[in-house]
N, C-alpha and C positions, 0 to 999 in steps of 0.2 A: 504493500500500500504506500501511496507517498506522504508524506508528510505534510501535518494538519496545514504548516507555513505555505509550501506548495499549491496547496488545496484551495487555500485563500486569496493566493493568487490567479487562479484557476478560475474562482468564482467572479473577483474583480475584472478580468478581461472578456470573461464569458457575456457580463453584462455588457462592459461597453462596447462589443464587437458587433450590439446588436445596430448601434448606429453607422457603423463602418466605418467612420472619419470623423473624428474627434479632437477638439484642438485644446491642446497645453498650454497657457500663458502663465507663467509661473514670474511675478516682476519681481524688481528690487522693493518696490513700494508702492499702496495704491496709487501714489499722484504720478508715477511712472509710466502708470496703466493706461489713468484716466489723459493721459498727455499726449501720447506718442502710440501710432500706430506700431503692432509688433512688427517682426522681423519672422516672415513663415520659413519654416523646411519640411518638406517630405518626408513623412517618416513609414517605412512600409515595412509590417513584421507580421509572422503567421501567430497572432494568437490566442488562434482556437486551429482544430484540426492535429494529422499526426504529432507534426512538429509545435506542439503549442508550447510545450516544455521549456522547449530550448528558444525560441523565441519571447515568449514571455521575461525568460532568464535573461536574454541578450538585451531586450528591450527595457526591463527595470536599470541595469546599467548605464543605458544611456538615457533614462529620464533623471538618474544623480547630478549626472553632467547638466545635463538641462537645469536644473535646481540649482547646482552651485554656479554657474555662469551667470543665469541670471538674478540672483540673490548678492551677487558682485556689481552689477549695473546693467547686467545684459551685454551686447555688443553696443560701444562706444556711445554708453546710454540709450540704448533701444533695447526692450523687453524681445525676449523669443519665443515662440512657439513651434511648436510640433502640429503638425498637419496629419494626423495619423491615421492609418488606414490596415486593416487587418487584413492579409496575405496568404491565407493557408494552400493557393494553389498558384501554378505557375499563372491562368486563366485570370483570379484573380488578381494577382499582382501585374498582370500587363492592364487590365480594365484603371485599378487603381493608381499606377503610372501615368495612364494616358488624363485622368482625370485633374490628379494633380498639376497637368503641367498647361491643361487647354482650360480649366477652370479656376484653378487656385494662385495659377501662377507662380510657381514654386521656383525660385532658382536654380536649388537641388535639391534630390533627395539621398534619403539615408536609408540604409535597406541591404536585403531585404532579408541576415540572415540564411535563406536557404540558396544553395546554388540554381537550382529549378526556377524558383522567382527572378533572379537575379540573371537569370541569361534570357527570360521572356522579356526582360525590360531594356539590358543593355542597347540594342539597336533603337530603340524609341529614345533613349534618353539621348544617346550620341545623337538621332535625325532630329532633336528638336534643341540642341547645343545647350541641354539642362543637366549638370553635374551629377554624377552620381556617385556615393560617397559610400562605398562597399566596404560594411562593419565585419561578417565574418563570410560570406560565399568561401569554398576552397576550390571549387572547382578549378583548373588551369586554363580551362577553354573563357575566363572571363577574361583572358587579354588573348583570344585566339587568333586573332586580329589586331590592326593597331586600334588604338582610341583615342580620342582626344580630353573628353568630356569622363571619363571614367578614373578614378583612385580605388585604391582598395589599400584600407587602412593594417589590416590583419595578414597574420601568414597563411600561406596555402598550401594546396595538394603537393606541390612538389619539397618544399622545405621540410613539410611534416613528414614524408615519405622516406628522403635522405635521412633525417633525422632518427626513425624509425628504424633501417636499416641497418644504421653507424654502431646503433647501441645496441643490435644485433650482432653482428659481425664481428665488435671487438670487445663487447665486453658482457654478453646474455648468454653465447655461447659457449665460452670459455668459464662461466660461473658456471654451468651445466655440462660441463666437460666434452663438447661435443663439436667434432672437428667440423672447422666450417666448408669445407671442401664437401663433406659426404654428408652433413647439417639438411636435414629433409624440411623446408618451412613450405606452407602455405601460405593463400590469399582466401580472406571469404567475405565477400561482400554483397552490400545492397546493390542493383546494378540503374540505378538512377545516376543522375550528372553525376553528384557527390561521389557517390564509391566507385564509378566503373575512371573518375578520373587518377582519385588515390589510388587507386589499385595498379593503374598506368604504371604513376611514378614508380609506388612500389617496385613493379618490376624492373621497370629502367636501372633503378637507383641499385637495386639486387644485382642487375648482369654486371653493371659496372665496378661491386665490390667482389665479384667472383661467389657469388652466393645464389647457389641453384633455388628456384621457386620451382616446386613439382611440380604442382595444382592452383589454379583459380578457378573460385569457384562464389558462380555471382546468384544471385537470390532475390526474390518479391520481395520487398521489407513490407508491402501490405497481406503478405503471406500467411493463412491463418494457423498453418503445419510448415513448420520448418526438418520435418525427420526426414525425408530424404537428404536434405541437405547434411545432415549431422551423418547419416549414413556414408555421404561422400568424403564429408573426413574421418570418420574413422575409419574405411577403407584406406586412406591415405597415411593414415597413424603419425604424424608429424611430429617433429620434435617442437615446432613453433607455428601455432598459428598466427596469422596477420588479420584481424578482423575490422570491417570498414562498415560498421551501424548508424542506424539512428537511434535512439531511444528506448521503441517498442519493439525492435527487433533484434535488440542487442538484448534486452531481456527475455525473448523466445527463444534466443539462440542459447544462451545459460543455461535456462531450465531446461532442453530439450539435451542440451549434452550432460545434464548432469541425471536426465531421465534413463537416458541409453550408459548410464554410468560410465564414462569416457570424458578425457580431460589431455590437453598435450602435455606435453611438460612445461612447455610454458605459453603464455598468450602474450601477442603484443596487439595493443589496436592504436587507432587513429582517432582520438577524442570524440567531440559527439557525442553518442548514445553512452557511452564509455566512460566519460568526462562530469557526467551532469551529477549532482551534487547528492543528488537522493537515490543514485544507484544502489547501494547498500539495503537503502529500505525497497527499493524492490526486490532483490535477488540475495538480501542477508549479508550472511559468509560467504555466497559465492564471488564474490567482488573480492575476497582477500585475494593478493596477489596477483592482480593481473594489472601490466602495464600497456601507460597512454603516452603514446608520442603527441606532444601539447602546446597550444600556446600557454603560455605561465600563468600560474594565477598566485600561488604562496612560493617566491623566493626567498633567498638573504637578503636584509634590508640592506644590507650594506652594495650592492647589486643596483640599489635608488640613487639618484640624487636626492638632494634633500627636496626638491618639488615633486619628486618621485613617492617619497615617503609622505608625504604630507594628505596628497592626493590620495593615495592609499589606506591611510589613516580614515581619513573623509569619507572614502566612498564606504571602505568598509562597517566603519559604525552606521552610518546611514542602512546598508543595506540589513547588515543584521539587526538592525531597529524594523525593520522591513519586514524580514524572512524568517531572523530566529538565527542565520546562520552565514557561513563568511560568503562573501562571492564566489561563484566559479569562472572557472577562465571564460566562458561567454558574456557573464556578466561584467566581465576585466575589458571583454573585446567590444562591446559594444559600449562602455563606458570610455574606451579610447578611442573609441570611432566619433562619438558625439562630441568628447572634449576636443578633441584635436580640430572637429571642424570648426567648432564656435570658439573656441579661445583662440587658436594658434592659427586658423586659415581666414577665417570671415572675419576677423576683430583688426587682421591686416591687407584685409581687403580695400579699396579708395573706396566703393561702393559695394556692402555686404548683400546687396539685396541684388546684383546683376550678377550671373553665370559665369560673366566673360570676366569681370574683378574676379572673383572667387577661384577659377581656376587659375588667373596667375597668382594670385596669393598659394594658392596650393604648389603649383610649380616651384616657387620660391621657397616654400616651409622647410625650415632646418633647425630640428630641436634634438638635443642630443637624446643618444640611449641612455636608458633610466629615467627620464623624464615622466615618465608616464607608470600608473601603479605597479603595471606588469613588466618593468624591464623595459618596453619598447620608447623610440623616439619617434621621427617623423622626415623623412626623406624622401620623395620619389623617383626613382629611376624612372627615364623616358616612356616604358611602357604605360607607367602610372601604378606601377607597385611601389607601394611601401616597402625599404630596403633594411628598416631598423626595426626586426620583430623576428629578436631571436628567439627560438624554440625549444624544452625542455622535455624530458623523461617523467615521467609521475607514476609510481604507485600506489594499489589501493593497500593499505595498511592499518589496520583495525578500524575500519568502517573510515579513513580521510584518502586525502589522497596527498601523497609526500612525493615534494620535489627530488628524486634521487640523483640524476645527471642533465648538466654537466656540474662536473664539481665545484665549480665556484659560483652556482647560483643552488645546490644542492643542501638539503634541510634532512635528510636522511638516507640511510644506506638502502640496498637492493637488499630482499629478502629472499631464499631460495631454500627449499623448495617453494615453488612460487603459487602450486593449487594443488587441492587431491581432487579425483575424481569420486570418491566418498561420500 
């Protein structure tokens, strides 16, 4: 079951979703309000539907940013708002795109969360030259092409991939005594944008460290029976599976291998369904020991600058006054997606409220790493990736999850044996 905090949040979006687009004006002061028109952005996040979880998650992060920004003056004395509009399908979030930008007039938007939403919108948002401010998509196919109009704040499929791989290869397997040459891993994944792109890198990032992938093996996540698929890996009896979920199928896929009682020796996944805070209380114990190649969420403070720590401080108390419980890396990712637009790109904008200011402001953004709660800064290489969002190892360890590598942003050791099948 998930947890009653969850739950509440659950209930609070469920209500407001029934209006579809709902705006946040959150001022410094009533006479700020009553003065000055806001300052709108697009906000487009699924939540209600499969991904409501993780959306809802990402999307409370980036309402802190909203709060504390404009609890500061807003941009350069202008209150902000959110334009926000509930996303749970790729359909709707093109509908809600298009609205945003021929109705509300949005500069940019912020969005949208899921890779699926996020690649119905990108061609809309590039044809009508309205920003789009990509909080966690990982898909790699969102700079498949070039963009003009497109950032994306967060890391993606291919870092988390490598990432995933390295801490395979040189130090997962060798804690498991098992040579990487003859080392049997799998892939198993959702096969929507999201996993069939991770699963890519995966194997790119695997040929290139000389590390065999037996098996990929892709899967419904709207799936109501996942046993065949469990049947295919324990056919395969892997030393390491590679798992690419979303939430409700990263919980099918648990219970179903701990039905057929079978377990590898060890599991690595790719955040997500994997990542999200209340895994434990759905699947227990079975969450001890399995590791998520991540964006960070609990580092070494010392890993901060001091605006790093501060913000962190912040967001943190705020959300556990919220939830009950600390952020997770979604909540960290869309609270760095929000702050970085509004304080660091739009606040050095000439004019925050035009597309065409906003994007050179963003071209020009240069804030170090550590700046931000999770380790990351704010840079974009040409494509329009954000080049300052290093990524960490995490396991689950008595119901949290502990930053294990690399070791100098590392809050605890690897644990091994890492699951029973039991």
């Amino acid at each position: 079951m998930k947890s009653s905090s969850l739950n509440g949040l659950k209930h609070f979006y469920a209500f407001s979703a029934l209006a579809f687009i709902m705006r946040f004006a959150l001022c410094a002061s009533s006479a700020l309000a009553q003065t000055q028109a806001p300052l709108r952005v697009g906000a487009l996040f699924p939540l209600t539907g499969t991904m409501s979880d993780l959306g809802q998650e990402t999307f409370e992060g980036a309402k802190i940013a909203l709060d504390l920004v404009n609890e500061a003056g807003g941009i350069k004395g202008t209150p902000v708002e959110f334009v926000l509009a509930d996303v749970p399908t790729p359909a709707a979030a093109k509908q809600a795109a298009q609205r945003l930008i021929a109705q509300d007039k949005v500069p940019v938007i912020l969005g949208c969360y899921g890779s699926a939403q996020t690649l119905a919108i990108v061609d809309i948002t590039e044809e009508n030259q309205t920003v789009l401010w990509v909080d966690t998509a990982w898909s790699s196919a969102v700079f498949d092409k070039p963009r003009r109009w497109t950032f994306r704040t967060s890391t993606y499929a291919k870092p988390i991939a490598e990432n995933a791989v390295d801490f395979i290869s040189k130090r997962l397997l060798q804690s498991l005594t098992v040579d990487r040459r003859s080392a049997k891993v799998i892939i198993v994944h959702e096969d929507g944008p999201y996993g069939a792109s991770v699963a890519q890198e995966v194997s790119a990032a695997a040929q290139k460290a000389g590390m065999n992938i037996s098996k990929s093996v892709p899967y419904n996540r709207l799936a109501d029976d996942l046993s065949e698929t469990v049947k295919v890996i324990r056919a395969e009896n892997p030393d390491i599976m590679i798992a690419i979920s979303f939430p409700n199928d990263a919980v099918a896929l648990t219970k179903q291998l701990k039905k057929e009682k079978y377990w590898p020796k060890a599991v690595m996944t790719t955040s997500t369904g994997w990542a999200l805070f209340t895994l434990p209380a759905d699947i227990g114990a079975d969450a001890e020991g399995i590791f998520v190649s991540d964006a960070p969420a609990n580092i070494k403070p010392d890993t901060l600058t001091e605006q790093g720590r501060n913000l962190r401080d912040r967001l943190t108390e705020r959300f556990r006054r919220k939830t009950g419980r600390a952020p997770s890396p979604f909540a960290m990712m869309g609270f760095v997606a929000a702050y970085s637009l509004l304080k660091d790109v739009m606040t050095n904008a000439k004019d925050p409220s035009s597309a065409l200011e906003i994007r050179k402001a963003a071209i020009s953004a240069d804030v170090p790493s550590g700046s931000y709660p999770n380790g990351w800064g704010l840079k974009f290489e040409d494509s329009g990736q954000n080049q300052r969002e290093p990524v960490v190892i995490e396991q689950w360890q008595d119901g949290s999850l502990v930053t294990v590598d690399p070791p100098d942003a590392a809050l605890g050791r690897l644990r091994l044996p890492a699951h029973s099948a039991d």
